[in-house]
Short mmCIF file of the C-alpha atoms (twelve columns), coordinates in Angstrom:
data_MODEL
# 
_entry.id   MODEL 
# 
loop_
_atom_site.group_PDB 
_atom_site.id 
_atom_site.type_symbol 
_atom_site.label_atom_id 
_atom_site.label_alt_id 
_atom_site.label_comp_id 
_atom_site.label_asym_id 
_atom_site.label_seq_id 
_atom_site.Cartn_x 
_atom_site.Cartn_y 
_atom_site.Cartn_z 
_atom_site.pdbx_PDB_model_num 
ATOM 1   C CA . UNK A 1   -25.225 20.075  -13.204 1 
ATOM 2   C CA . UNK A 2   -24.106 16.463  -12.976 1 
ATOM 3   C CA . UNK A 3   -22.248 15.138  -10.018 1 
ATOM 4   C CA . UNK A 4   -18.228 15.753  -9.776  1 
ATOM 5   C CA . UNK A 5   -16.453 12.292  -10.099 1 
ATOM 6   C CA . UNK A 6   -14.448 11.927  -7.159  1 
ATOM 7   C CA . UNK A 7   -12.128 8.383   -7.073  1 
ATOM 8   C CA . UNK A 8   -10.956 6.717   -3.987  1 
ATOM 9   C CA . UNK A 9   -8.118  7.923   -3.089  1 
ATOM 10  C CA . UNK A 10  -5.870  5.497   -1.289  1 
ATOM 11  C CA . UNK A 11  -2.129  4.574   -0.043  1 
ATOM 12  C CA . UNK A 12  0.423   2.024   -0.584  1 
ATOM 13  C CA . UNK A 13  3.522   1.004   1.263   1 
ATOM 14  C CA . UNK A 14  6.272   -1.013  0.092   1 
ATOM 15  C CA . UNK A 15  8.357   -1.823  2.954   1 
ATOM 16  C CA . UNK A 16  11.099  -4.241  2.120   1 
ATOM 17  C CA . UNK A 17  14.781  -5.295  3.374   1 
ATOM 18  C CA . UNK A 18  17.388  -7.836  1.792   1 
ATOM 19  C CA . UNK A 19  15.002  -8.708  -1.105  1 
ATOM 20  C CA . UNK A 20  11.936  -9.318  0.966   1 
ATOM 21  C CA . UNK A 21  8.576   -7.390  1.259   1 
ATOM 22  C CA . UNK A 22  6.218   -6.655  4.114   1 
ATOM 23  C CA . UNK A 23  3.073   -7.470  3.055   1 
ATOM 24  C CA . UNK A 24  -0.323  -8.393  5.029   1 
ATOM 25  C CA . UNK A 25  -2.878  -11.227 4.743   1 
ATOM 26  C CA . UNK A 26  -6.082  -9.775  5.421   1 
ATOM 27  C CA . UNK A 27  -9.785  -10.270 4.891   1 
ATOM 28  C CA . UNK A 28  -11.735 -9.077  2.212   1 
ATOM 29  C CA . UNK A 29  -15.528 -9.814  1.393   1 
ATOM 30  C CA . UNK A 30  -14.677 -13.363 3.138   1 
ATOM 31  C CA . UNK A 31  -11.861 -14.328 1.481   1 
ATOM 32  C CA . UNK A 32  -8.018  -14.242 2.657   1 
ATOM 33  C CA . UNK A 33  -6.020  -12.147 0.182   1 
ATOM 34  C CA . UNK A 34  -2.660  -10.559 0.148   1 
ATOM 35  C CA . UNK A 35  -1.316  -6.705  -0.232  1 
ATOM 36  C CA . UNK A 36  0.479   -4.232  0.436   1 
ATOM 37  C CA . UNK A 37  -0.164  -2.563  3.761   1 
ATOM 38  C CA . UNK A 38  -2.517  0.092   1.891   1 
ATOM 39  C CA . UNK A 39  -5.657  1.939   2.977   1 
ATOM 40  C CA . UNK A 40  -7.703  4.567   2.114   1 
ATOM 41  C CA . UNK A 41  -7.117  8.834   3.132   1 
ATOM 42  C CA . UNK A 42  -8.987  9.722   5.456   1 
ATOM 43  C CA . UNK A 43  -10.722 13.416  5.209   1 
ATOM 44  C CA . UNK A 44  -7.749  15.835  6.830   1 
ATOM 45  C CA . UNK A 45  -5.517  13.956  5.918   1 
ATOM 46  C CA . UNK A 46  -2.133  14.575  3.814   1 
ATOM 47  C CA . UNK A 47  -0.731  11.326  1.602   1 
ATOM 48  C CA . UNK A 48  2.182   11.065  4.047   1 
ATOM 49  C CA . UNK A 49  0.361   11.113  7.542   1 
ATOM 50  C CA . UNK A 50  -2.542  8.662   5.661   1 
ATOM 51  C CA . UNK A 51  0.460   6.383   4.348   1 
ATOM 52  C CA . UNK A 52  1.979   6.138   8.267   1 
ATOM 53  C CA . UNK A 53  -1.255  5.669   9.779   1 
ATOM 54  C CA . UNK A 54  -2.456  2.742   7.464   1 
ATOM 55  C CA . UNK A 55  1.244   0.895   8.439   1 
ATOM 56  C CA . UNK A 56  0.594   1.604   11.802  1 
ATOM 57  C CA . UNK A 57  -2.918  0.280   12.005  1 
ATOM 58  C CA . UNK A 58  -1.896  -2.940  9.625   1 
ATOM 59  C CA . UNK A 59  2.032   -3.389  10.767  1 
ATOM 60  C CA . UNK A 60  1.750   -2.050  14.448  1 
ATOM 61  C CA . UNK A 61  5.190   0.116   12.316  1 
ATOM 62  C CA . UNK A 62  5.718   3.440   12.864  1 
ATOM 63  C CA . UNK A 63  7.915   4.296   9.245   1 
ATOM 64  C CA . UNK A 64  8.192   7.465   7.165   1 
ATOM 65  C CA . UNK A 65  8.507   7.251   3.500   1 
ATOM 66  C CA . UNK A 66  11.956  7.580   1.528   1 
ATOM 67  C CA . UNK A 67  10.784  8.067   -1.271  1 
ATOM 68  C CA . UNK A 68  7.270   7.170   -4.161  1 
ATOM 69  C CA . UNK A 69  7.703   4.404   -6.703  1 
ATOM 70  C CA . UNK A 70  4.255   5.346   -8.513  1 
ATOM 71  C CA . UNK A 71  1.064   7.195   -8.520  1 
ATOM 72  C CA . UNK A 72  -1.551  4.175   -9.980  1 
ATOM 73  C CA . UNK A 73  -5.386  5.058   -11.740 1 
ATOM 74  C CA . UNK A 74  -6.735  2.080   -11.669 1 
ATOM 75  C CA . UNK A 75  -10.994 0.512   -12.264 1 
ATOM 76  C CA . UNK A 76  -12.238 -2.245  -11.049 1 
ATOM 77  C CA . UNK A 77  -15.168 -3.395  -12.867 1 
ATOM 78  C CA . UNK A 78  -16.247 -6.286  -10.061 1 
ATOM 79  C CA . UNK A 79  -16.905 -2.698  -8.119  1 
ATOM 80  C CA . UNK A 80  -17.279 -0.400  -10.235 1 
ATOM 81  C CA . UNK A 81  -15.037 1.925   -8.576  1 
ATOM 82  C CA . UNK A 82  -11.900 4.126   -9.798  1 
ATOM 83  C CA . UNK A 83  -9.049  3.876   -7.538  1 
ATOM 84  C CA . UNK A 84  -6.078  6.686   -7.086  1 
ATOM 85  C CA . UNK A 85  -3.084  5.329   -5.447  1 
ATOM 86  C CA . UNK A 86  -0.453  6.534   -4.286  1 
ATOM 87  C CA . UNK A 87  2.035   4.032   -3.384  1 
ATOM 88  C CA . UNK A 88  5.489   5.133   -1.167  1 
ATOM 89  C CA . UNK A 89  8.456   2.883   -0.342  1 
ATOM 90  C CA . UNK A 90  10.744  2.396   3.027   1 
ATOM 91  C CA . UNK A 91  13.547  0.687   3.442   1 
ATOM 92  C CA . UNK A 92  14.168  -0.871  6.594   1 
ATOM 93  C CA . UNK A 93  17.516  -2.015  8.256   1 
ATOM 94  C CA . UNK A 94  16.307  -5.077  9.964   1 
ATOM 95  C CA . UNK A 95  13.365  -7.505  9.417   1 
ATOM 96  C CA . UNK A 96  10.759  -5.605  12.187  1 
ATOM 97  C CA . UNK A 97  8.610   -7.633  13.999  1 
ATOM 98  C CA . UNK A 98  4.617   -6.629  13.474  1 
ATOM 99  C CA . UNK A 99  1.543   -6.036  15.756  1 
ATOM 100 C CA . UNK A 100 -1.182  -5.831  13.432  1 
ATOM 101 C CA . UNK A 101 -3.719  -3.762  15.270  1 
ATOM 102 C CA . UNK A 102 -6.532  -3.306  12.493  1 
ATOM 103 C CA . UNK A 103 -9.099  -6.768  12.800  1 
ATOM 104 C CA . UNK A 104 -8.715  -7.327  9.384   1 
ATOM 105 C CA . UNK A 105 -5.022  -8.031  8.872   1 
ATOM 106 C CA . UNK A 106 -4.285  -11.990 10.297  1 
ATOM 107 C CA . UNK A 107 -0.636  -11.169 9.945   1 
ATOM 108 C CA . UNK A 108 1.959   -9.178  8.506   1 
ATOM 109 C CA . UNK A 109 4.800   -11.806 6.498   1 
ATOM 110 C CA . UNK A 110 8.088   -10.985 5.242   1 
ATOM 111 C CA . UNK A 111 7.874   -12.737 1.450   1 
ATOM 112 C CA . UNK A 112 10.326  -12.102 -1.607  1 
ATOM 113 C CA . UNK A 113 8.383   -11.328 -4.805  1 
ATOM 114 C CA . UNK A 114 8.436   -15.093 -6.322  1 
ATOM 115 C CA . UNK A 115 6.636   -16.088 -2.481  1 
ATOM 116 C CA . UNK A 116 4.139   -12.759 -3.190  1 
ATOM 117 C CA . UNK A 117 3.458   -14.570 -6.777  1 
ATOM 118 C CA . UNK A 118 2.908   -17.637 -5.745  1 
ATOM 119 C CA . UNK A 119 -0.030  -16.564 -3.921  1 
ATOM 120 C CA . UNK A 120 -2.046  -15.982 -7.394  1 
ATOM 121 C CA . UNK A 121 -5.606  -15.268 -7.176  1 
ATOM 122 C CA . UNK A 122 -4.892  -14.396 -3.669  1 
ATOM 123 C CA . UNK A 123 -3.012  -10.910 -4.556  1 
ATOM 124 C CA . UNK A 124 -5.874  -8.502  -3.632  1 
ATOM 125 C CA . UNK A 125 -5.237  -6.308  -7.114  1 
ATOM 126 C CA . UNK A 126 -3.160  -6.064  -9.537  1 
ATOM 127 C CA . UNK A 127 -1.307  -3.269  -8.100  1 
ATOM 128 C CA . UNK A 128 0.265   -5.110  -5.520  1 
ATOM 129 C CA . UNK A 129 2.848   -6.446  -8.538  1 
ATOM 130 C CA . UNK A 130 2.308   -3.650  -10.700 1 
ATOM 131 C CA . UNK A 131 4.152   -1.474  -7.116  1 
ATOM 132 C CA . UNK A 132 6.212   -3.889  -6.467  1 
ATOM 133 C CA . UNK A 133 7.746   -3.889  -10.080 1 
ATOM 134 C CA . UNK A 134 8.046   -0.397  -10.258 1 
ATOM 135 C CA . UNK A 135 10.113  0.023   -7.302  1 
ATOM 136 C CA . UNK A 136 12.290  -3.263  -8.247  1 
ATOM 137 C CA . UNK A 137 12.410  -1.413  -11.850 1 
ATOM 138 C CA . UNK A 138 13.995  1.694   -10.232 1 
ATOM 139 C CA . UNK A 139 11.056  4.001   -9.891  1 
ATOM 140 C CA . UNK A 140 11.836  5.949   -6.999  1 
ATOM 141 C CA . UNK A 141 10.348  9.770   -7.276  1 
ATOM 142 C CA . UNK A 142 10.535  12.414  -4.312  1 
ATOM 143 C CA . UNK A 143 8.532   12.953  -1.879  1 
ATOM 144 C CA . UNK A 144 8.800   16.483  -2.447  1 
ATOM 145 C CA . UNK A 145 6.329   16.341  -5.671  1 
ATOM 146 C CA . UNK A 146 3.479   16.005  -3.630  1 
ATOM 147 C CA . UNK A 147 2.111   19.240  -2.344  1 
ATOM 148 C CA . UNK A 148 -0.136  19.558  0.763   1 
ATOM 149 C CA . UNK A 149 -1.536  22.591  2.279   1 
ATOM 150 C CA . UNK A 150 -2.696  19.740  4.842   1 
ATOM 151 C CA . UNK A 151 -0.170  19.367  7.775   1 
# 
């Protein structure tokens, strides 16, 4: 019997108001890069409670979800891993101020998507646009298609 692929299963978060995006600067193999707030479930965990935890622990937020903009399969050969995200969207009424609590996050910035591109090389993955376009693109799915016996 050969072992059962199992991806890494993690969580997104686009949090944006008036046309700008929360996104963190963070630390990765030595090197600053940009994403979403985004982490990885935790075993116990459903999407939803993984996707407020990882803002909390990266924004200092405490949010819940409107809605999903995409579910994203995605290999990265520099790894060799297979990624599974999941990535949600909130809409805020006000720009919030952040605590990062998590070491690796240096700060949590409100940039619009040209600021987010400008960044190049420094946008951890690909996903980071590939989310962000969806949502700007209209992609907004229910929360209600993901089913949990997890509470």
């Amino acid at each position: 019997m050969t072992d059962q692929f199992k991806p890494n299963t993690t969580v997104a978060g686009i949090i944006f108001h008036k046309n700008k995006f929360l996104i963190v600067e963070e630390v990765d193999e030595g090197n600053i890069v940009y994403n979403q707030p985004a982490g990885h479930v935790e075993a116990g965990e459903n999407l939803i409670e993984a996707f407020k935890r990882e803002v909390k622990e990266e924004t200092g937020l405490h949010v819940t979800p409107d809605h999903i903009s995409g579910i994203y399969y995605h290999y990265r050969e520099d790894l060799n891993l297979h990624f599974l995200r999941f990535c949600f969207v909130v809409e805020l009424d006000e720009f919030a101020q952040t605590t990062p609590q998590d070491p690796e996050i240096l700060q949590a910035l409100w940039l619009t998507k040209e600021q987010l591109l400008a960044k190049g090389d420094q946008i951890r993955s690909p996903l980071v646009i590939e989310c962000l376009n969806d949502h700007l693109n209209g992609n907004h799915y229910p929360l209600e298609i993901l089913k949990t016996n997890i509470y």
